[in-house]
C-alpha positions, 0 to 999 in steps of 0.5 A, spaced: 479 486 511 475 492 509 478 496 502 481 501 507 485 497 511 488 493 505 491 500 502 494 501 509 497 494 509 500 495 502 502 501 503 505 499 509 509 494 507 512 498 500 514 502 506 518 498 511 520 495 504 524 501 502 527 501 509 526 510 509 521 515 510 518 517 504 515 524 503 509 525 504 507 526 497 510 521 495 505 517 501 500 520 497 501 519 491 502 512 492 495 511 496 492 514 491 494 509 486 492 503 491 485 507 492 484 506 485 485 498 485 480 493 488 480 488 493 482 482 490 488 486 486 490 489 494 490 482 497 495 479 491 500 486 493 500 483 499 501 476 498 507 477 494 510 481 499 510 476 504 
């Protein structure tokens, strides 16, 4: 899985998780904080999810 679609994963999850839809800054916000971690720390966030 490349980097880019680890951060898409994650971030869909944390949002299926919440169970509403956020605002799109709040999205924006958080993909800028997924951006900012590696892969290995991206792949452990899902792991944990699931």
């Amino acid at each position: 899985m490349t980097h880019k679609e680890l951060i898409d994963q994650v971030s869909a999850n944390l949002f299926k998780q919440s169970g509403k839809l956020e605002s799109r800054r709040s999205w924006l916000a958080m993909r800028s904080y997924l951006e900012q971690l590696d892969s290995e720390q991206l792949k452990s966030m899902l792991k944990d999810q699931g």
